[in-house]
N, C-alpha and C positions, 0 to 999 in steps of 0.2 A: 647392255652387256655384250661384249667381244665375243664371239665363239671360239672354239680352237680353231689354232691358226693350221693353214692349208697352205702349202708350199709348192710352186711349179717352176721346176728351171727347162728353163727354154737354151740347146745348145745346137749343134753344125760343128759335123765334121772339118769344115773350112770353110774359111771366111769369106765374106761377099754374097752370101746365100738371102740377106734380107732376115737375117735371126735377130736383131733389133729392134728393126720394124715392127714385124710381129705384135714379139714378146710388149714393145710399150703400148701396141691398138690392143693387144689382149687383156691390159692391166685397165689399160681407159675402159676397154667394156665392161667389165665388172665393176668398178669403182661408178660407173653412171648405172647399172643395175641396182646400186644400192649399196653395195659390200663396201669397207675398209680396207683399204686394197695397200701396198710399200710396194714400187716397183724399186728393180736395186738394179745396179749395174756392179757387176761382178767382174767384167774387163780392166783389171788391176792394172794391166800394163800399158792398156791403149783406151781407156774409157773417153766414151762420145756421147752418149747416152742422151747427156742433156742436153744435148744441143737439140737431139727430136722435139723435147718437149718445150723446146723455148727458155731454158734456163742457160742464163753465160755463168761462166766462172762462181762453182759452187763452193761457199766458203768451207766446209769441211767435208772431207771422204775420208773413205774405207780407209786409206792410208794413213791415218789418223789415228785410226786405234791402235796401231804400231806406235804412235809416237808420242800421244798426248795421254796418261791414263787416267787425267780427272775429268775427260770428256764423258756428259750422259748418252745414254744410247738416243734420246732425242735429239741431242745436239745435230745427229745424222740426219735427220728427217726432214727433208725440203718442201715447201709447198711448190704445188705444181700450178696453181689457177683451178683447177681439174676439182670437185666436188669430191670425197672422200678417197684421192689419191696422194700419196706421198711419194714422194722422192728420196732417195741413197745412193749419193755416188763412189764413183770407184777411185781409184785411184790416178786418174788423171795420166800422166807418160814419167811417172815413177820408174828410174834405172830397176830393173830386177824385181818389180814389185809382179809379175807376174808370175815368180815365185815363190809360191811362200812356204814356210818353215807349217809340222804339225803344230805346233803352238800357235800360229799364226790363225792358222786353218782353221783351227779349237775354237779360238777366239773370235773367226766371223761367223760360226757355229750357231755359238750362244748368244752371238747378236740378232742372226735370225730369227731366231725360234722366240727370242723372248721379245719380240716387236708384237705388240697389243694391236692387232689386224685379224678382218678375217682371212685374208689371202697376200701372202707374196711372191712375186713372179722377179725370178732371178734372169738375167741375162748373162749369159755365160760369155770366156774369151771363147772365137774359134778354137778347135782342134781336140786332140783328144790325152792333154797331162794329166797327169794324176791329181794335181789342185782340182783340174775343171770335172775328170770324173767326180771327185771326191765332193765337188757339189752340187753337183747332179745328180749323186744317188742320195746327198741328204733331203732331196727335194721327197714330198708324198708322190706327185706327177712329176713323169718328166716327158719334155718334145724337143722331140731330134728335126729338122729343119735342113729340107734339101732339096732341089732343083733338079727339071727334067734332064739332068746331063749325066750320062754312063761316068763318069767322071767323079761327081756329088753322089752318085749313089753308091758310088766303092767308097767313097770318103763315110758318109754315114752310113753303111754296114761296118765299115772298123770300126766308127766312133762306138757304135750299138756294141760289139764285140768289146772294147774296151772298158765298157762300162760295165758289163757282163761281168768280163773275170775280176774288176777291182770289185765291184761288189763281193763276189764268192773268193777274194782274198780277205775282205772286211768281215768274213761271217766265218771266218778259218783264226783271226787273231789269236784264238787260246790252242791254237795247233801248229806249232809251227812249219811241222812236216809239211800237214797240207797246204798249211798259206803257202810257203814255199815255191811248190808244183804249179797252184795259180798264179805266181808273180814274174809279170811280162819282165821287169830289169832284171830277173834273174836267169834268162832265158834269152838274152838278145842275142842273135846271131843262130836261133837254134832252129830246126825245121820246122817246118808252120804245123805240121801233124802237132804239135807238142798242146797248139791250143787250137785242137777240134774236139766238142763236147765228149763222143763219145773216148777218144783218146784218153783225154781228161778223164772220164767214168772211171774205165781203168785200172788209171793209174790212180784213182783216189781208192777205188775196191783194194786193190791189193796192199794197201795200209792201212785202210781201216771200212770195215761192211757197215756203222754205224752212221759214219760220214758223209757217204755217199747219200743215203736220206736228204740228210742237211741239202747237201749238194743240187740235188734233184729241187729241193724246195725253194732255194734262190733262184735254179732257173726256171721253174714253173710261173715264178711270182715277179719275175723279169717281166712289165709290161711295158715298157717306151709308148707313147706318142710319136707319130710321122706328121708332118703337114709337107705339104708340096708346096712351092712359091714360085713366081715366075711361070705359071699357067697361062701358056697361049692359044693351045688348042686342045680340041678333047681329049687325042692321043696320046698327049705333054702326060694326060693321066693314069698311062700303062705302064708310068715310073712309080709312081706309091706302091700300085699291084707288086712292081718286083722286086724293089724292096722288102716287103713284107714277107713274102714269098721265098728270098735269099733269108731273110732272120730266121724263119721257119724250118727251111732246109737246115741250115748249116750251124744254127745256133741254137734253134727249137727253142728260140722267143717267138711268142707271139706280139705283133707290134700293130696298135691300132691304127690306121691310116683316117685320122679323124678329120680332114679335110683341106682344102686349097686356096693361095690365094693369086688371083688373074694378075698377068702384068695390066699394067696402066699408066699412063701418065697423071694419074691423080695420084698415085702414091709416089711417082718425084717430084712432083708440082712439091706435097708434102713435106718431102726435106729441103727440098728450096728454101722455102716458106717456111721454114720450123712451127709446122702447125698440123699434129697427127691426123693423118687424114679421114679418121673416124671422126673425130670433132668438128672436122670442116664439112664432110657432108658423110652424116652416115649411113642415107638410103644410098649411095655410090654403090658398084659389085663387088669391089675390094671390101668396102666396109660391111656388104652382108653375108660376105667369106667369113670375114673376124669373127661376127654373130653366130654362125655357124659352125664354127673352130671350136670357140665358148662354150657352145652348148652342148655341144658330142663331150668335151673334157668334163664339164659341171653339171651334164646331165639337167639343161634348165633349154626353156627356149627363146631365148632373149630376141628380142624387137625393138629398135632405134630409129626413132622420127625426128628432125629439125625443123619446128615452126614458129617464125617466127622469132629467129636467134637462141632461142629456147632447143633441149632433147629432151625429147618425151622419151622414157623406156616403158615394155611391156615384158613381165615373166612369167612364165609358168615353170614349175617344176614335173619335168617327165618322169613317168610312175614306170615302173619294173612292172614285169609281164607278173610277178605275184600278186601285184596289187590291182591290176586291169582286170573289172569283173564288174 
């Protein structure tokens, strides 16, 4: 029997950060722990996806459900070679599909959510539109993805901000006043005070003290994922700190920096090769980043051995301080 499904979208503020990579060693690790894993690619307008995993030219995507509507939501679902992983692709380089309509939206919604998995892990487009917030916050988890450059890490604090207010516009729909105040297109061109938390308080207190509760409670319950990529030295490490550190100050999210993964030339050998480079060797450092990425997010302590062409995994599930006694 299927458990409920667990949803993790994996996104970057801008692209080239290695948020593909990831996201697909993230899905391969739990799919060789055991779980029923869909990884999807959500880059509508530029999906690549398959090509990590060794898949050419995928007979049906996401673009699809626009167009065919006696397609079953199986029809999506690709075998990867991969032991309890599936495949979903995207749209391929569909003019404009990186657009999409709320109907559209609606509709890969209910695809999600009603895929018979324990876990899928969405790969988002770079950047920060309203389509890729808006699936990013449908995810239970989500991991923002970004690199030791002053650069990525002003790119992922707006993304983290972005996410931020379209969420607390999403929990404002039966208000229009206050959705309103939260919504960035109604607001372009206006001075950046307009979206600082406490500014925000504010101006949400003086139309409504009820609100403001609400308010307060999406950002309390704002938690993002950080991973670092492109780690080359220890110091490359004092970029997660201030990330998390900027959310805290200026956003008063708290954002878990759940761990890193080392440059290498085994993870471009990997796309070379179109062969995840957890599956090719996943004692590698790269590959016991991913392990350890997995574990801080699922709270499990996953272990990957190759012997003998064979992966052996090992898990434990790590017990909460209520239950260590």
């Amino acid at each position: 029997m299927i458990s409920e499904l667990k949803v993790v979208a994996v996104g970057s503020g801008k692209g080239g950060v290695g948020k593909s990579l990831l996201c697909a060693n993230m899905a391969i690790a739990m799919a060789l722990s055991g779980m029923k894993v869909v990884l999807v690619d959500t880059d509508y307008g530029a999906s690549n996806l398959h090509a990590l995993l060794g898949i050419s030219n995928p007979r049906f995507g996401l673009k699809d459900l626009f167009q065919q509507t006696e397609l079953d939501p199986e029809d999506f679902l690709l075998n990867t070679g991969i032991d309890n992983l599936k495949f979903m692709s995207g749209a391929g380089d569909l003019p404009g599909s990186a657009n999409l309509t709320p109907e559209q939206l609606s509709r890969i919604h209910e695809l999600i959510r009603s895929l018979e998995a324990d876990m899928a892990f969405l790969d988002l487009a770079p950047g920060n539109s309203y389509t890729n917030m808006d699936l990013f916050n449908l995810a239970d988890e989500q991991v923002v993805v970004c690199t030791p450059e002053m650069t990525a890490a002003m790119n992922t604090l707006s993304f983290i901000k972005t996410g931020l207010f379209r969420k607390i516009s999403g929990e404002f729909t039966d208000d229009r006043e206050i959705h309103d105040i939260t919504d960035y297109s109604r607001h372009l061109g206006s001075d950046e005070e307009v979206f600082e938390i406490n500014r925000l308080r504010m101006k949400v207190l003086d139309k409504d003290k009820d609100a403001l509760a609400r308010l307060n409670a999406v950002i309390r319950n704002y938690r993002p994922h950080l991973v670092l990529n492109r780690v080359r030295r220890k110091k490359d490490l004092l970029m997660g700190d201030n990330v998390v550190q900027l959310a805290r100050k200026y956003l008063e999210v708290e954002t878990d920096f759940c761990g890193y993964l080392i440059e290498s030339e085994r993870i471009h050998d990997s796309v070379d090769e179109m062969i995840p480079f957890l599956i090719k060797d996943p004692q590698s450092p790269p590959s016991k980043n991913i392990q350890q990425i997995v574990g801080a997010l699922t709270k499990m302590d996953i272990h990957l051995v190759k012997k003998d062409g064979a992966i052996y995994v090992s898990k434990q599930v790590k017990l909460t301080a209520g239950w260590e006694s």
